[in-house]
N, C-alpha and C positions, 0 to 999 in steps of 0.2 A: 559317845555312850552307845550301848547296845541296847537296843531295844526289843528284840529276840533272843527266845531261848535254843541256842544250837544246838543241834541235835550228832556228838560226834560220831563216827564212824570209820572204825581201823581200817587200814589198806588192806586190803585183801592179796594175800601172799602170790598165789599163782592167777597171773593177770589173763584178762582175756584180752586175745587179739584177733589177726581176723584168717586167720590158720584153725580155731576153735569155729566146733559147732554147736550150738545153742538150741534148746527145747526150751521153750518157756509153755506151761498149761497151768488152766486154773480160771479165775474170775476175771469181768469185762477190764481188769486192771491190767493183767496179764496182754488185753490185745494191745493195751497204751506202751505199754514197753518194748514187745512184741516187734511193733512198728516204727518204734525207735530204731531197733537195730536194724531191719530190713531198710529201711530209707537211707541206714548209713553203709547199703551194702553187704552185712553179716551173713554169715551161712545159720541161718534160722528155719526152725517147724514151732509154727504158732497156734499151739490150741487145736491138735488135730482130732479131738471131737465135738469141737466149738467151745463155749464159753461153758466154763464150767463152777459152780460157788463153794458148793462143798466140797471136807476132805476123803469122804466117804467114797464119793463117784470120782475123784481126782485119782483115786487109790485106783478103783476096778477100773478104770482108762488105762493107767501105768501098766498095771498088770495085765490088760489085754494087750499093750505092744510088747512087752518083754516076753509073753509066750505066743506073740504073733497066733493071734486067736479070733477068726472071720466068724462075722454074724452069719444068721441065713435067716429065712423067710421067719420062722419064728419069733425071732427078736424085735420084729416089726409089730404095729398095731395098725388100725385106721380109723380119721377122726376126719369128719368135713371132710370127705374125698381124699382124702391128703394122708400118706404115709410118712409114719415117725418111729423114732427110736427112743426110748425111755432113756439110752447112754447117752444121747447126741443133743447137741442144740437143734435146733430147728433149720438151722442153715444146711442141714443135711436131709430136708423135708422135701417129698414131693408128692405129685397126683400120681406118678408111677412107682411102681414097689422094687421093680428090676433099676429103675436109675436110682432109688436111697440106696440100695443093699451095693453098688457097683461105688456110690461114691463113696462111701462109710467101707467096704473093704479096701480099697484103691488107698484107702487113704491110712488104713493100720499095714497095708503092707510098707508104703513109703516111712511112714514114722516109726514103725517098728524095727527095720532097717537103719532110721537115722538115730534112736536111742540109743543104739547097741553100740554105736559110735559118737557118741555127743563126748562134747567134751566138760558142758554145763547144761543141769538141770532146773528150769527156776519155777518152783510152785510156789503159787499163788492162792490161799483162801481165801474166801470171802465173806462165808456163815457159817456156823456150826450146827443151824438149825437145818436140820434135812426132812425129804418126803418120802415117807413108804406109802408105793402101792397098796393098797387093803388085800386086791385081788392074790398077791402073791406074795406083800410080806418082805418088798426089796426095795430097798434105797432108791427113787431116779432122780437121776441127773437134771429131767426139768419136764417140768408135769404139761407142756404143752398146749396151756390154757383150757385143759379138762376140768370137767365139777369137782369142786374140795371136794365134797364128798368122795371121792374117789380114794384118796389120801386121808395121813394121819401124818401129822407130825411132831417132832420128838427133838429134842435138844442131844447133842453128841456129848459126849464126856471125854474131860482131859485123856483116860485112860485109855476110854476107844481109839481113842487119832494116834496118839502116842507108840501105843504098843503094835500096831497095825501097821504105822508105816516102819517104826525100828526092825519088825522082821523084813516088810519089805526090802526097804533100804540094803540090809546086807546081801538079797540074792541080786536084786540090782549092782549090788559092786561084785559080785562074782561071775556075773556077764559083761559088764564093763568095768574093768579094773579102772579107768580112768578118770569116770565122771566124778563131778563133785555136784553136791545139791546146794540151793540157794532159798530157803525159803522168805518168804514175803505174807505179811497180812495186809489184804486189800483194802487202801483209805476208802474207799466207797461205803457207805453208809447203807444198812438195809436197813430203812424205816418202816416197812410195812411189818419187821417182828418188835417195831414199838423202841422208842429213846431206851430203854433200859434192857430189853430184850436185846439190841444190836450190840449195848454194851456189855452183856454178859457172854454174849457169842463172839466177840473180838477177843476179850478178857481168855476164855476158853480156849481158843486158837494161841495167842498168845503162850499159853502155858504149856499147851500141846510141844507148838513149835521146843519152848525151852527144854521138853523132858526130851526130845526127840536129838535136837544138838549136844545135849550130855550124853548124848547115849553113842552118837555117831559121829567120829572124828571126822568125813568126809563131808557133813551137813553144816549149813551156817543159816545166819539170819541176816538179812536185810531190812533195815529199820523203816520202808516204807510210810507205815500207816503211823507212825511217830513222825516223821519230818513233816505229813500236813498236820497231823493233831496238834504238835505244841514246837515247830517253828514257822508256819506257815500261821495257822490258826488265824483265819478268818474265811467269812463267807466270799470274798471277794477270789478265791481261789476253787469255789465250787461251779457247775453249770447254773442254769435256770430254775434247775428243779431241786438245785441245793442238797442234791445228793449225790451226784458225779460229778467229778472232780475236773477242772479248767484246765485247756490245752498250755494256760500257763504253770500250775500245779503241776503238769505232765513234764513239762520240759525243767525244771525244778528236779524233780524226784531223776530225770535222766540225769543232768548232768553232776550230781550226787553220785549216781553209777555209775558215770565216767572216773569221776577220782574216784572210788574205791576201787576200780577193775581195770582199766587203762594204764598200759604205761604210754610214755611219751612219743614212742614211733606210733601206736596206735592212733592215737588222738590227733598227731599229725597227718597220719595218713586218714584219720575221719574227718578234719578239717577241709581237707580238697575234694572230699567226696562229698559234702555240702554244696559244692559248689554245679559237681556233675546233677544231686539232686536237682538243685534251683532250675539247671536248666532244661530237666525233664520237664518240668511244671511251667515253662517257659510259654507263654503264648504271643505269637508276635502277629501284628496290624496289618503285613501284608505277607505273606507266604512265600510268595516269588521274588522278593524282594534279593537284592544284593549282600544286604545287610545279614538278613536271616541265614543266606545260606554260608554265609563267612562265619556266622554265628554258629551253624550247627557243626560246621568243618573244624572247627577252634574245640568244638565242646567234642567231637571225636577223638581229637589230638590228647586231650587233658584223658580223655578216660584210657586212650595206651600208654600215656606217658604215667598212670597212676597203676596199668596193670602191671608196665615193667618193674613200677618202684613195690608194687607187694602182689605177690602173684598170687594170693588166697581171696584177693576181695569178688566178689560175687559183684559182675560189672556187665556179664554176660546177657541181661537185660536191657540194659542202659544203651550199649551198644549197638546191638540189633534195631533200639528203635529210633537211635540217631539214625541209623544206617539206611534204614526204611526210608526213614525222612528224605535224607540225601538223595535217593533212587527216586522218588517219585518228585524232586523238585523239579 
């Protein structure tokens, strides 16, 4: 007997393998997947103006790397000593104003570079409910622990997200003929906009997403925030605070990815790269040991003998710090 409800999901025609390179931006769901793919090696840009909820600031991110468009001192504010950017999470915050504005351009030069060549885009939403500044009347990305009062906010409508990313989307395929888009809604729960609030902001997205893949043959959906709703569906696959979602929910909804986007050399080839992981994260009792160092020299072996069998896996980390290892044993 089945005692879940499964949640189907078509093969996805043009597979990713590890020749593709990969954007995923969007909400703290987007880093969960994110680093799926980087652990299995992928040529991946995770979230290159941090963690992002809404579709609103997901949109003006996109559009600042597709016209490769640097902040300057302007764009800044300061709070507590500390420099921010109304675009950026916080992870791009500092006491100095010259090191925000060097990491936050450094980092639309690199991503805006690597969109123009992706081969998959995967957006991730999270709320439909967004913040405008009062001061100026513009959507931010993340109010940085400043007084509400500061802000207003406002629920986004199917039509906003919709029509905004459909023109999007087409001059993005006219600078990348190549890419395809993947959208996703974030199982992540925002309960601070209230049980019926979250669910009229999913609900929202939801429809967005749908007006948006009608309209655009390159864009699709990824039934994320369905496989924990109603085949997972229980609290035993959330964290602590029963509102982010469990490293086993995570590994769940990945390997769901894998069959819809993997073919089988892929998978094989991500199988042995599981193994190079393991042994990055390896810590062994005595360092100078015999053991260890047969151990690190086997785990060198395994990463050329998997560079020669796919020469696109991003292994060029892994390597280095075997290699490191080795030298200084």
């Amino acid at each position: 007997m089945n005692f879940r409800t499964e949640v189907e999901i078509p093969k996805h025609q043009n597979k990713i393998d590890y020749s593709k390179k990969i954007m995923l931006i969007g909400s703290c769901f987007t880093d969960n997947v994110g680093l799926k793919f980087k652990d299995y090696f992928f040529d991946v840009d995770i979230n290159p103006f941090g963690v992002i909820y809404n579709p609103e600031s997901v949109l003006s991110s996109l559009e600042t790397l597709t016209n490769k468009k640097f902040i300057s001192e302007k764009n800044l504010f300061s709070h507590n000593q500390m420099w921010y950017s109304y675009s950026h999470h916080g992870d791009f915050s500092s006491n100095e104003k010259e090191t925000v504005l060097a990491k936050i351009n450094n980092r639309i030069d690199f991503s805006s570079d690597f969109l123009q060549e992706a081969d998959f885009l995967f957006i991730t939403f999270g709320t439909a409910w967004v913040y405008y500044l009062k001061k100026t009347d513009t959507v931010v990305a993340n109010c940085h622990k400043q007084a509400s009062s500061n802000f207003r906010r406002s629920l986004l409508t199917v039509s906003d997200i919709s029509f905004d990313y459909i023109r999007y989307l087409k001059l993005l395929k006219a600078v990348n003929p190549n890419i395809e888009v993947i959208f996703t809604v974030s199982p992540v729960r925002h309960l601070k906009d209230g049980a019926v609030g979250n669910q009229i902001s999913k609900a929202t997205l939801l429809l967005a997403i749908n007006e948006i893949i009608d309209k655009i043959d390159f864009a699709y959906y990824f039934p994320s925030y369905e496989l924990l709703m109603d085949e997972l569906r229980d609290y035993r696959f959330y964290q602590e605070d029963m509102v982010h979602i469990s490293n086993t929910a995570v590994d769940f909804i990945w390997q769901k990815i894998t069959e819809t986007f993997f073919d089988e050399k892929t998978v094989s080839d991500l199988q042995q790269s599981v193994k190079i992981r393991k042994a990055l994260y390896h810590r062994a009792f005595n360092l100078k040991s015999t053991e260890y160092h047969l151990f690190l020299e086997n785990t060198l072996k395994e990463i050329n003998e998997l560079k020669k069998k796919n020469k696109y896996i991003k292994l060029e980390e892994a390597e280095n710090l075997i290699s490191a290892k080795l030298v200084n044993y």
